[in-house]
N, CA, C and O of each residue as an XYZ file, in Angstrom:
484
protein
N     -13.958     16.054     20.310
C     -13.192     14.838     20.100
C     -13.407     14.338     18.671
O     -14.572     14.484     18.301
N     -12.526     13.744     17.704
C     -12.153     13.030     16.843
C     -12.222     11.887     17.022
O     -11.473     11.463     17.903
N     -13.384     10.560     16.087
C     -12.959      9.569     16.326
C     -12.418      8.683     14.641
O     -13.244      9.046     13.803
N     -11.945      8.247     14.341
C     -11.460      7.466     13.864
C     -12.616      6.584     12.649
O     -13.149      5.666     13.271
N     -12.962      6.608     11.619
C     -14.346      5.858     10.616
C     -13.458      4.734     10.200
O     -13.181      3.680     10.773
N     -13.011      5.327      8.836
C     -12.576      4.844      7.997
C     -10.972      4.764      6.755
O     -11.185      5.857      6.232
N     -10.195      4.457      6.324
C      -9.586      4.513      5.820
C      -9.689      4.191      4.492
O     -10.089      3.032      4.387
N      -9.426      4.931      3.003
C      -9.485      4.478      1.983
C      -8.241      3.959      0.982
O      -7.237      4.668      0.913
N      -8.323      2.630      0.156
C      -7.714      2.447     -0.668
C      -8.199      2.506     -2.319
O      -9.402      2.245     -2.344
N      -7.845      2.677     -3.251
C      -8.016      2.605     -4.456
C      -7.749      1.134     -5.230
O      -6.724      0.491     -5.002
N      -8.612      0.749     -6.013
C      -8.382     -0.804     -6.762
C      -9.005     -0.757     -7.464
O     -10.140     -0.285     -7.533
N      -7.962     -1.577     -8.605
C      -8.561     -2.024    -10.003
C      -9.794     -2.512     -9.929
O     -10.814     -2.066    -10.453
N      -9.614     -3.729     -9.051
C     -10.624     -4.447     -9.328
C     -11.363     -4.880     -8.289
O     -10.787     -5.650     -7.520
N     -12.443     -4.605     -8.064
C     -13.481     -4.329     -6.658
C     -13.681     -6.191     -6.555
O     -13.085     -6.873     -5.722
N     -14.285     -6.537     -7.208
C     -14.402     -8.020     -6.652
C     -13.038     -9.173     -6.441
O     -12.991    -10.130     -5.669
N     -11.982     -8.687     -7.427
C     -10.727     -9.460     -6.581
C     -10.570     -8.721     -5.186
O     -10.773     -9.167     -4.056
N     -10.234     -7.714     -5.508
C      -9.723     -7.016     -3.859
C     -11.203     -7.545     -2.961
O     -10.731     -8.162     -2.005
N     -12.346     -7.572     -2.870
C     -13.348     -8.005     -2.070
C     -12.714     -9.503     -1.871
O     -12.294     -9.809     -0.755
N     -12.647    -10.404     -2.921
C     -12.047    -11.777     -2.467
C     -11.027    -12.058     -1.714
O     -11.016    -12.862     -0.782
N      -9.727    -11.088     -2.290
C      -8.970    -10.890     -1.124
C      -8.835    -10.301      0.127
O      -7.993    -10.668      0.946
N      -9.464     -9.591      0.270
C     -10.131     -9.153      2.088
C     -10.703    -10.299      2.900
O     -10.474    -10.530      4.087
N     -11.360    -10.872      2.205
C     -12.346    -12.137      2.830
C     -11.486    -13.160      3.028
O     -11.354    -13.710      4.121
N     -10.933    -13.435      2.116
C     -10.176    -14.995      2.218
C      -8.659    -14.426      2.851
O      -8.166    -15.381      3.451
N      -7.983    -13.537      2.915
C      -6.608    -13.412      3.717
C      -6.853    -12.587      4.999
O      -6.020    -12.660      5.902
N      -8.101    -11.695      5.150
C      -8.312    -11.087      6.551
C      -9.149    -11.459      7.091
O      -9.052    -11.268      8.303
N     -10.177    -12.037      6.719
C     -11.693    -12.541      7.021
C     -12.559    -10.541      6.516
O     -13.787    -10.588      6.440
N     -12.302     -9.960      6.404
C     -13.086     -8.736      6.417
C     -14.030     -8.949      5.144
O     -13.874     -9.505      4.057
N     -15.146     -8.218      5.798
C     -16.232     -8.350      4.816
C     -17.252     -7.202      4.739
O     -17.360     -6.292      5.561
N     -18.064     -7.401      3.506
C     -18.672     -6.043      3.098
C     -19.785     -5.922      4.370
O     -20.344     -6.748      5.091
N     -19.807     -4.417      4.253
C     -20.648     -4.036      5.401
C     -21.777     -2.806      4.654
O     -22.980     -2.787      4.915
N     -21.338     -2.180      4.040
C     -22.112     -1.009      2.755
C     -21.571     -1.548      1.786
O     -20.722     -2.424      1.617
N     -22.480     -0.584      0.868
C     -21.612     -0.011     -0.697
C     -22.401      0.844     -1.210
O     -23.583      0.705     -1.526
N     -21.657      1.836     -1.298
C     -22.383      3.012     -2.155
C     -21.480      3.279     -3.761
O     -20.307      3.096     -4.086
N     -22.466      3.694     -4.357
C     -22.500      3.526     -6.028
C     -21.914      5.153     -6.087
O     -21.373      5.231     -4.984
N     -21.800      5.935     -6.476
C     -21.487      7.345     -6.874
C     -21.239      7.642     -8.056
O     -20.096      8.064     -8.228
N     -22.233      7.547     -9.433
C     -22.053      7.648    -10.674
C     -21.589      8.777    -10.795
O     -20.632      8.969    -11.546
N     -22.075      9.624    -10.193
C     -21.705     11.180    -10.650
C     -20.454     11.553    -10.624
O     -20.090     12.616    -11.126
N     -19.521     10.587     -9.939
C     -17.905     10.634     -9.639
C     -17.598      9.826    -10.062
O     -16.376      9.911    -10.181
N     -18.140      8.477    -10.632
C     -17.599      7.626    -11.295
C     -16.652      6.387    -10.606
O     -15.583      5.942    -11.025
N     -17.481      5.966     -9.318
C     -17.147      5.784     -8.035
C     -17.402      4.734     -8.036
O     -18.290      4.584     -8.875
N     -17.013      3.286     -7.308
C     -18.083      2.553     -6.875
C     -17.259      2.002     -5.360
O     -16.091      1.635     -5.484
N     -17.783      1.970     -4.228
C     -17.186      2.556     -2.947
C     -17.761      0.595     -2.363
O     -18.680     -0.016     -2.909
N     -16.880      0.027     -1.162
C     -17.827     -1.054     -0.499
C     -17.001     -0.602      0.422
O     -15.898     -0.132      0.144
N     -17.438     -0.699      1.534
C     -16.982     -0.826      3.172
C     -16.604     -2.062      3.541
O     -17.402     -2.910      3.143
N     -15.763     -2.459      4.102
C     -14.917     -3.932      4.389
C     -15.067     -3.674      6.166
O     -14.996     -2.505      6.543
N     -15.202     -4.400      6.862
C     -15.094     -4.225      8.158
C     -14.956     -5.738      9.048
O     -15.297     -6.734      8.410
N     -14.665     -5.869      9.916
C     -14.354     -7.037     10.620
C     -15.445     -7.923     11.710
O     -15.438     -9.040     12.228
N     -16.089     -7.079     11.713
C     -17.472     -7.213     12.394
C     -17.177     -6.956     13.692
O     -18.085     -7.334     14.433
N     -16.294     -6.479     14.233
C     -16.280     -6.081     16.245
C     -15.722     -4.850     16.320
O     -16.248     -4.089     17.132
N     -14.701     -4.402     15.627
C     -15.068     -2.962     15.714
C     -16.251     -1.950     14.605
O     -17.213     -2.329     13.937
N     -15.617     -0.489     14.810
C     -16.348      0.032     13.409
C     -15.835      0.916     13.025
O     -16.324      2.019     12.785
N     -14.416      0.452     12.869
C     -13.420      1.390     11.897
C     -13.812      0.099     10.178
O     -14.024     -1.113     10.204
N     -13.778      0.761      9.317
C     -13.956     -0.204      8.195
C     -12.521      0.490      7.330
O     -11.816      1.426      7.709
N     -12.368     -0.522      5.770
C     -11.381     -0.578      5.275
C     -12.751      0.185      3.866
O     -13.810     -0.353      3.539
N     -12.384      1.039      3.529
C     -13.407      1.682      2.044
C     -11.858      1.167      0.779
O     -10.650      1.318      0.593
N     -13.044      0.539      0.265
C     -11.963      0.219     -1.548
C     -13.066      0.983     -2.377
O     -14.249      0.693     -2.554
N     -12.406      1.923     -2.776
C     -12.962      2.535     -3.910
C     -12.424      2.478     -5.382
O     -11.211      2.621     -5.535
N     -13.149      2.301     -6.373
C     -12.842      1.501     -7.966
C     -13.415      2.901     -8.416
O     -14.322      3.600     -7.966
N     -12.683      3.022     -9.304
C     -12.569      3.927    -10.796
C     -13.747      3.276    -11.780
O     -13.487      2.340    -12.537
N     -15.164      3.917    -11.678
C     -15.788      3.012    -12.918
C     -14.842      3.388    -14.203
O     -14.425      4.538    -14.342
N     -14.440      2.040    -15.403
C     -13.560      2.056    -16.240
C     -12.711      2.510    -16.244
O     -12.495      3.074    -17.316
N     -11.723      2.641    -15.304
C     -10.139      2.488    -15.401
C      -9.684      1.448    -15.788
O     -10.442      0.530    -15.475
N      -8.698      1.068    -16.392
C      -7.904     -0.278    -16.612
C      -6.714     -0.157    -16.073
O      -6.251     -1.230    -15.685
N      -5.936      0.928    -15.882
C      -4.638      1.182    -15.952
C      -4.441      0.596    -14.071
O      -5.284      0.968    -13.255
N      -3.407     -0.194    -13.690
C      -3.012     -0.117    -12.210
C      -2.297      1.362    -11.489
O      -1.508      2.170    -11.981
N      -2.929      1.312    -10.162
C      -2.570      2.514     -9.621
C      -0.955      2.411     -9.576
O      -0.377      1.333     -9.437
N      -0.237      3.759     -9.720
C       0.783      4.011     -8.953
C       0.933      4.498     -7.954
O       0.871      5.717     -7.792
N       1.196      3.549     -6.920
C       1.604      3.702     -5.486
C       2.738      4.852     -4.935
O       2.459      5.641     -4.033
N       3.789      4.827     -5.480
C       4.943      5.445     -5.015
C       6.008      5.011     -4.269
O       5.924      3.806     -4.032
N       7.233      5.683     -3.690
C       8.029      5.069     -3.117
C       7.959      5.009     -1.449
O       8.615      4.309     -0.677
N       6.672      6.239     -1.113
C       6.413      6.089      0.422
C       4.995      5.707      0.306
O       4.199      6.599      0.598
N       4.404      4.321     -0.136
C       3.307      3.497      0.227
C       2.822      3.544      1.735
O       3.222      2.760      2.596
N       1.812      4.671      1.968
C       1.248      4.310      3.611
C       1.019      3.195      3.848
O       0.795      2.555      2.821
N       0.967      2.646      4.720
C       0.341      1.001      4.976
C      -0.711      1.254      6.218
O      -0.663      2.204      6.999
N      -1.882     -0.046      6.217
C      -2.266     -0.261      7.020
C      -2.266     -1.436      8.049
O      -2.243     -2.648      7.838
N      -2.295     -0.786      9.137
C      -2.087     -1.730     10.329
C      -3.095     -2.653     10.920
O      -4.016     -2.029     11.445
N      -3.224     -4.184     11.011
C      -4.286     -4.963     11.490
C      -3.828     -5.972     12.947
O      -2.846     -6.568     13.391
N      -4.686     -5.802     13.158
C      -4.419     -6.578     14.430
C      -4.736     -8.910     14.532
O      -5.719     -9.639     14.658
N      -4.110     -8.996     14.469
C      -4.707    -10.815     14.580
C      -4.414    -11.402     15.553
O      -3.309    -11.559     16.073
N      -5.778    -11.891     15.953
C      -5.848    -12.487     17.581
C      -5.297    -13.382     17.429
O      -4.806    -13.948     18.405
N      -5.152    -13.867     16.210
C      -4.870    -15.687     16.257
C      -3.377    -15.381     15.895
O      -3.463    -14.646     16.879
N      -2.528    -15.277     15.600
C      -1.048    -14.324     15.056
C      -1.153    -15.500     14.353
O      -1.935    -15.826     13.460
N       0.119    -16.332     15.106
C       1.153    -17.339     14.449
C      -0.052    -18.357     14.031
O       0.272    -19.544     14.068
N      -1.225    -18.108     13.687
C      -2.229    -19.075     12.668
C      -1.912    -18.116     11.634
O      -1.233    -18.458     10.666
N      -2.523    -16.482     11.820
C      -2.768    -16.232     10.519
C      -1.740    -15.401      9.686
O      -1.914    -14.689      8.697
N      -0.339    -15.792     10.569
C       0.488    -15.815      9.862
C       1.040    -16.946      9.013
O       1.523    -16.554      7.951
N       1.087    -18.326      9.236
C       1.319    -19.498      8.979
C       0.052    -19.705      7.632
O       0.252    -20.565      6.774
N      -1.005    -18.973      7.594
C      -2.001    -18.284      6.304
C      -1.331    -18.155      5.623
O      -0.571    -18.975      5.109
N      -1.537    -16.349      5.341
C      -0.037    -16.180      4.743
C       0.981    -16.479      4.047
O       1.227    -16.349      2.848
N       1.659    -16.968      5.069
C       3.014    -17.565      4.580
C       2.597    -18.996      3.151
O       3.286    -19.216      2.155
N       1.526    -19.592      3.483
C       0.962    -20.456      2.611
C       0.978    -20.083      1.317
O       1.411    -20.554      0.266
N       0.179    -18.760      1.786
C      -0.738    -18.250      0.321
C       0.720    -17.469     -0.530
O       0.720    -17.330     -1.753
N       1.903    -17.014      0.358
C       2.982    -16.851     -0.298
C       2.811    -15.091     -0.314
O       3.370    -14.270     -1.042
N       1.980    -14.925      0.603
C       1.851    -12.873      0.537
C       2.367    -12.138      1.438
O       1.992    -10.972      1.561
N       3.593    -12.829      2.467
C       4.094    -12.088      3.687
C       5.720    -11.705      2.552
O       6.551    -12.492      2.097
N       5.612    -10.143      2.426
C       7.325    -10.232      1.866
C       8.034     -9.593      2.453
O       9.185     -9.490      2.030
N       7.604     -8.837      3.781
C       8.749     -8.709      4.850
C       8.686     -8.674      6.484
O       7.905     -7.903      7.041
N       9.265     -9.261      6.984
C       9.293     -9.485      8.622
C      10.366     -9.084      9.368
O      11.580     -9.237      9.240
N       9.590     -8.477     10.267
C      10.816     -7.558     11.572
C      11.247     -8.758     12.645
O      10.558     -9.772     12.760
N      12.258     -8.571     13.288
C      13.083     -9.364     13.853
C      11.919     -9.583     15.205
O      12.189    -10.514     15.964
N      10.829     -8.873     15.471
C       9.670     -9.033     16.562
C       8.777     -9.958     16.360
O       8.135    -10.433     17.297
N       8.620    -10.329     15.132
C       7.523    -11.129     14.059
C       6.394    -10.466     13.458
O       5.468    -11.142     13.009
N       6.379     -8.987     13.397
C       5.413     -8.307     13.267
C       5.532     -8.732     11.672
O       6.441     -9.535     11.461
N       4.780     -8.334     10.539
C       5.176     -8.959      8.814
C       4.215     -8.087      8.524
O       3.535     -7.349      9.237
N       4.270     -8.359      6.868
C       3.807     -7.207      5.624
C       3.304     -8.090      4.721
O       3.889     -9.066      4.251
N       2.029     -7.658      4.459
C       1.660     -8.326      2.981
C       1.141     -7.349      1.834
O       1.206     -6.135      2.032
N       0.828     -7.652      1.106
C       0.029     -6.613     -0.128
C      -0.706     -6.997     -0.494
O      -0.730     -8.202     -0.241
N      -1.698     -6.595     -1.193
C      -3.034     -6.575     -1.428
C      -2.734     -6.504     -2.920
O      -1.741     -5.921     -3.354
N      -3.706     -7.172     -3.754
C      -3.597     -7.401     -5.366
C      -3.343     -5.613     -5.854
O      -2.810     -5.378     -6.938
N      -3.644     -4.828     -5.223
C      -2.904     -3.210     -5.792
C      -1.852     -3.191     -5.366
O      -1.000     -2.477     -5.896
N      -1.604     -3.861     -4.423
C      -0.034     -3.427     -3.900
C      -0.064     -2.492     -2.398
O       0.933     -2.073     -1.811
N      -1.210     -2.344     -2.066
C      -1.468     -1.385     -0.598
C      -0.404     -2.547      0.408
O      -0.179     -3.756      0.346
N      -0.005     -1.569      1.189
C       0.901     -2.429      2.444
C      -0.457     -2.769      3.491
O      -1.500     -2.172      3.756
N       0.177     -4.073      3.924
C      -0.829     -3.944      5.232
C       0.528     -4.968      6.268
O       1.265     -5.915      5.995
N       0.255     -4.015      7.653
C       1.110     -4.741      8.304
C      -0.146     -5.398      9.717
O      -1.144     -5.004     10.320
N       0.730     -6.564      9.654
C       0.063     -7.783     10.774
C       0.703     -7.315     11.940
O       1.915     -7.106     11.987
N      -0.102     -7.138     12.920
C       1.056     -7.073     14.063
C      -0.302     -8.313     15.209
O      -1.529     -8.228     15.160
N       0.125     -8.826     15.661
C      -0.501     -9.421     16.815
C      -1.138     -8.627     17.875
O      -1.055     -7.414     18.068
N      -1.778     -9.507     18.518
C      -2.864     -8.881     19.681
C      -2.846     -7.804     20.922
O      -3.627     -6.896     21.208
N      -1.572     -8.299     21.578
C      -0.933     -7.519     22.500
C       0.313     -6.875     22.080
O       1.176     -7.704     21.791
N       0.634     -5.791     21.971
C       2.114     -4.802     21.188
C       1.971     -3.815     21.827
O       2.727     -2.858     21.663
């Protein structure tokens, strides 16, 4: 059997993207491993009830922003609280598209998709 760890994204910038995990998902660091020899610097984001985590891995000294492409995978989150932490969101001005179900999309300061879908789907 196969189970399921982790998923990785790439980012400029490890402590905005850390701020933004925390303050728009609640997710928070759980590791971090350093990897000079690759030029790496890796933190684990996780939600604290499961233990699938979100890995942002930074380019030591890159400046340049990633290019994403025109088929951006996205990731999928679940929110118990929906229509709170969508009404978030919508505040902070980061939902830019919604299905006629209410499921919605935000992005992350790289531009990674992440889609909200609520508790029961």
């Amino acid at each position: 059997m196969i189970t399921m760890k982790h998923v990785c994204v790439h980012v400029l910038d490890l402590d905005r993207s850390i701020a933004f995990y925390r303050d728009a998902l609640g997710l928070t660091p759980q590791r971090t491993v350093d990897m000079p020899d690759r030029g790496w610097q890796l933190v684990f984001l996780g939600d604290g009830v499961t233990g699938f985590q979100l890995e942002l891995c930074q380019e030591t000294g890159r400046t340049q922003p990633y290019v994403l492409g025109d088929d951006t995978p996205h990731v999928a989150l679940v929110a118990q609280d929906f229509e709170e932490t969508k009404a978030k969101h919508q505040t902070m001005g980061l939902v830019f598209d919604e299905l006629a179900s209410g499921i919605y999309f935000i992005k992350d300061p790289d531009g990674h998709i992440l889609e909200i879908l609520p508790e029961k789907r």
